[in-house]
C-alpha positions as CSV (number, residue, x, y, z in Angstrom):
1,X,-31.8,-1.0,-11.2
2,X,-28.7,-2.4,-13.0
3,X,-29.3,-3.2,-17.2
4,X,-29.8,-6.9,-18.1
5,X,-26.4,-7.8,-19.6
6,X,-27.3,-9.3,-23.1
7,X,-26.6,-12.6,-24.0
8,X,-24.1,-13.5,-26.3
9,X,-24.7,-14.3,-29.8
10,X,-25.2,-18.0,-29.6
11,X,-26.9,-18.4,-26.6
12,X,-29.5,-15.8,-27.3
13,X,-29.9,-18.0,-30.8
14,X,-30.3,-21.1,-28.8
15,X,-33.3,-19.3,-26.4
16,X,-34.7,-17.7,-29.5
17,X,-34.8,-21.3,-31.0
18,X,-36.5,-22.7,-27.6
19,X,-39.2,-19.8,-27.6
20,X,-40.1,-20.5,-31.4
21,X,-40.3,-24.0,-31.0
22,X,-42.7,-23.5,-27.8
23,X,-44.5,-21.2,-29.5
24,X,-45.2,-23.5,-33.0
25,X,-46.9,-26.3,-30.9
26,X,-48.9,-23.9,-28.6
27,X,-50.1,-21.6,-31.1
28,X,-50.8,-24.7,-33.7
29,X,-52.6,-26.6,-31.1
30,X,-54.8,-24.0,-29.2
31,X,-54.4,-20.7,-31.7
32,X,-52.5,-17.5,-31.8
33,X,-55.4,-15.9,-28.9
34,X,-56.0,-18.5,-26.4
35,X,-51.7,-19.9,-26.4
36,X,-50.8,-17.7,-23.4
37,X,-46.8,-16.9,-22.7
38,X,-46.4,-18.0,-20.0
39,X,-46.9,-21.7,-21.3
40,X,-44.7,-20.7,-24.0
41,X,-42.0,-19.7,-21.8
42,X,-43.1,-22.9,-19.6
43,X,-42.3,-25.1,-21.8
44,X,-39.0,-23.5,-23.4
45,X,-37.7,-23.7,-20.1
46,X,-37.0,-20.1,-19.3
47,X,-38.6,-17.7,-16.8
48,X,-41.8,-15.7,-18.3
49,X,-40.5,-12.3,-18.1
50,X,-37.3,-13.6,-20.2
51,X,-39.5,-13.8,-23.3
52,X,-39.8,-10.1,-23.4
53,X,-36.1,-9.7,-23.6
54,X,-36.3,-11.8,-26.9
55,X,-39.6,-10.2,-28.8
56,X,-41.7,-7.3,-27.3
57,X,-45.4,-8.5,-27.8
58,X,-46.9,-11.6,-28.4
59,X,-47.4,-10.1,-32.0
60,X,-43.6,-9.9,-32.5
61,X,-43.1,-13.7,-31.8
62,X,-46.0,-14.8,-34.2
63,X,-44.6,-12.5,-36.8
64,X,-41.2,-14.0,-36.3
65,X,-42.5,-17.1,-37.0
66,X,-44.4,-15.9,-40.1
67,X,-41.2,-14.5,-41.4
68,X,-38.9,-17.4,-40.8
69,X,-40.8,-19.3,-43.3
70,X,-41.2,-16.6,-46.0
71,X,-38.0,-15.2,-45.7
72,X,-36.2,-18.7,-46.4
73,X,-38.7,-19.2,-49.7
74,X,-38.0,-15.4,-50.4
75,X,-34.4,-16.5,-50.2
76,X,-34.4,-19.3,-52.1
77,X,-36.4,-17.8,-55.2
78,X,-33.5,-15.2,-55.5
79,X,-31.3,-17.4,-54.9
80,X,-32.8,-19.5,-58.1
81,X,-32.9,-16.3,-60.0
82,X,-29.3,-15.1,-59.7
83,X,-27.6,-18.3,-60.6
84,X,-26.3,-19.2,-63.9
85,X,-27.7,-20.8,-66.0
86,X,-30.7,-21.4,-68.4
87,X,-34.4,-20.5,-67.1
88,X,-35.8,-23.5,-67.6
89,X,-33.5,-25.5,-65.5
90,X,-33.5,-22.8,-62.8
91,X,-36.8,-23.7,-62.7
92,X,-36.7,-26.9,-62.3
93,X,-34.3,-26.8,-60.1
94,X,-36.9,-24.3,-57.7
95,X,-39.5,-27.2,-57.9
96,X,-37.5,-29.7,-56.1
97,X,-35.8,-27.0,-53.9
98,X,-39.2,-25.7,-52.7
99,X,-40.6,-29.2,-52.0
100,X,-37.5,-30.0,-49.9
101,X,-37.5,-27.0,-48.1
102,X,-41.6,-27.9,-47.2
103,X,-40.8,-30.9,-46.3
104,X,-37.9,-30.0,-44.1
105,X,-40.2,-27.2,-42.4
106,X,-43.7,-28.3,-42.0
107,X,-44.6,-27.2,-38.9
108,X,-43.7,-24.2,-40.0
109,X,-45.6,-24.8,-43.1
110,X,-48.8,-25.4,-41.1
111,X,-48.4,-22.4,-39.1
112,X,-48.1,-20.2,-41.5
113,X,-51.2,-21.6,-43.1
114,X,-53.5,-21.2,-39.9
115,X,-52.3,-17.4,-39.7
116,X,-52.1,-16.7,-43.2
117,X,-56.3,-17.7,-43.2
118,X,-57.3,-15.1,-40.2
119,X,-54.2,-12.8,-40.3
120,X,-56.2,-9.5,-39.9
121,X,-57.5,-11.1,-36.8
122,X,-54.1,-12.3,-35.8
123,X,-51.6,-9.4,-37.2
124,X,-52.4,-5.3,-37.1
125,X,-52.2,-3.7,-40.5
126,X,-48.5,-2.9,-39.9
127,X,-47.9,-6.5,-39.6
128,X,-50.3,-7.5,-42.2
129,X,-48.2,-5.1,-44.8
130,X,-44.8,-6.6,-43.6
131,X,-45.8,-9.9,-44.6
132,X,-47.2,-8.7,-48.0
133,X,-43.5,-7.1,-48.9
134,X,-42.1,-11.3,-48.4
135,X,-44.9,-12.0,-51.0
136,X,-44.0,-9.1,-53.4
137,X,-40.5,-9.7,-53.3
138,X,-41.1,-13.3,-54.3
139,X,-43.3,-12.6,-57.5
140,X,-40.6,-10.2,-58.5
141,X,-38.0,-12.8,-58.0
142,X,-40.3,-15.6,-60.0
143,X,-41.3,-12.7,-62.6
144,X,-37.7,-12.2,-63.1
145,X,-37.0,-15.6,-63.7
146,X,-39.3,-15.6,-66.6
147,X,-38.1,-12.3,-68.1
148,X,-34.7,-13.6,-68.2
149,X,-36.0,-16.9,-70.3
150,X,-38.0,-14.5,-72.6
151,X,-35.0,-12.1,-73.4
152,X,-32.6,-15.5,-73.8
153,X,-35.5,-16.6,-76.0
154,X,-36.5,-19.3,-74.3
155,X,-39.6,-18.4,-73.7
156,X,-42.7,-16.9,-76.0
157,X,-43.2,-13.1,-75.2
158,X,-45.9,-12.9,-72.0
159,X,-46.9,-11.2,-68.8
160,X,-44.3,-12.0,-66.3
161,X,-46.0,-10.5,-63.7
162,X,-49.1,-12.6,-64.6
163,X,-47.3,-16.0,-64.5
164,X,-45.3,-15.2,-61.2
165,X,-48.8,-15.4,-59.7
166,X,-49.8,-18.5,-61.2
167,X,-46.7,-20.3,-60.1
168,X,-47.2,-18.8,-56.5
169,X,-50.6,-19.6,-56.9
170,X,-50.0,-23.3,-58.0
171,X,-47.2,-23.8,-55.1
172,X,-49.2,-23.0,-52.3
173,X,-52.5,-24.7,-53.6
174,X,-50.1,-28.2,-53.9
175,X,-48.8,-27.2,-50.3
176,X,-51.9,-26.8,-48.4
177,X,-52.9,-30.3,-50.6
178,X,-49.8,-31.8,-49.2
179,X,-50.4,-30.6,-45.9
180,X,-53.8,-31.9,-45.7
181,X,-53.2,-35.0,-47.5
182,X,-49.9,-35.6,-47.1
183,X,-50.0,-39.9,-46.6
184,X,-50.9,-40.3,-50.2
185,X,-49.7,-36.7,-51.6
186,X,-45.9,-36.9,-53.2
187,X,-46.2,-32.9,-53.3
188,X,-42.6,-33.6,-54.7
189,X,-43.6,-35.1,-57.7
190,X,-46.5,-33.1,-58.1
191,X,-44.5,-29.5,-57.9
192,X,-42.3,-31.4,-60.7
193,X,-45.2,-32.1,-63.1
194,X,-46.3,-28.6,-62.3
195,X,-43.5,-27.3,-63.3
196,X,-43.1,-29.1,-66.5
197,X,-46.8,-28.4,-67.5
198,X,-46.0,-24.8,-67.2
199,X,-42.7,-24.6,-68.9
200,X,-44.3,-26.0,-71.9
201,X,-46.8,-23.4,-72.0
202,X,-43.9,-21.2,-71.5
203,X,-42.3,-22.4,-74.5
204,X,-45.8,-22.7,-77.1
205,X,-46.5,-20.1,-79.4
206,X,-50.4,-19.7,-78.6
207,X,-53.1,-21.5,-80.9
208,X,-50.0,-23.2,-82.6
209,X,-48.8,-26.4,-81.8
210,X,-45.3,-27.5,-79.8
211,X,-42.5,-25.6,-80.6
């Protein structure tokens, strides 16, 4: 039997692109068990057995999906961390940069959200770990950030570690709001006055008053 010649770089990008965007709407409508591949592969327009030239298992197609998302925030919090500038305005800057990037991929957003609630039913525990290194490399990245504003001194002396996961812990709670609510929700303006809120505590001595 004579090798499958591979595709060239953009046109295996533009089946990979078909295959993910199949596999959003099937997964989100009918869940990661019952969405079968072949109405994945259906409805990307290529032949079933092509989809196992792209990602070896079922598994590997959710995951890609799972890492898109994380991988661009993971980006985008480093990102935030290694330019110039002062902390506080990098953060700032995050808050509008994460809401745009929400709002640009929501369906990714919703995914991630239905798999991120059952994702020991969804991912083995090799998977389930992969995702948890996109997580840890973001609180580093966001516990970074506030190291940098402590040792410029523009933040009071704190756990960094502590605070990356209340900022994590704030984002996601005003996404899944958004998500849910998202007709009378501006999660824009809400990740902004979270952000404020929090770079005054940042900045307060604690039990004195403003600094």
């Amino acid at each position: 039997m004579c090798a499958r010649k591979a595709d060239p770089p953009e046109i295996r990008a533009i089946k990979e692109g078909k295959i993910k965007q199949a596999a959003i709407k099937f997964f989100s409508e009918k869940g990661f068990h019952a969405a079968t591949t072949g109405e994945i592969t259906e409805a990307a327009g290529i032949a079933k057995g092509t989809l196992y030239w792209y990602f070896n298992t079922k598994e590997d197609l959710a995951f890609a999906l799972v890492s898109d998302m994380l991988d661009e925030f993971k980006k985008l919090v480093e990102e935030i961390r290694d330019a110039k500038g002062s902390a506080t305005a990098r953060f700032r800057k995050l808050a509008v940069r994460a809401a745009e990037l929400y709002e640009q991929e929501k369906a990714y957003c919703r995914l991630l959200w239905k798999f991120r609630a059952d994702q020991h039913y969804v991912f083995s525990p090799d998977y389930v770990q992969k995702v948890r290194t996109y997580y840890d490399a973001i609180l580093k990245a966001l516990a970074d950030i506030i190291d940098q504003g402590i040792r410029s001194g523009e933040f009071r002396r704190m756990n960094s570690r502590h605070w990356a996961f209340v900022i994590l812990g704030i984002t996601e709670g005003l996404e899944l709001e958004w998500l849910e609510n998202e007709d009378e929700f501006d999660m824009g303006k809400a990740f902004r006055e979270m952000m404020e809120m929090l770079l005054a505590h940042f900045r307060k001595a604690p039990g004195k008053g403003r600094a």
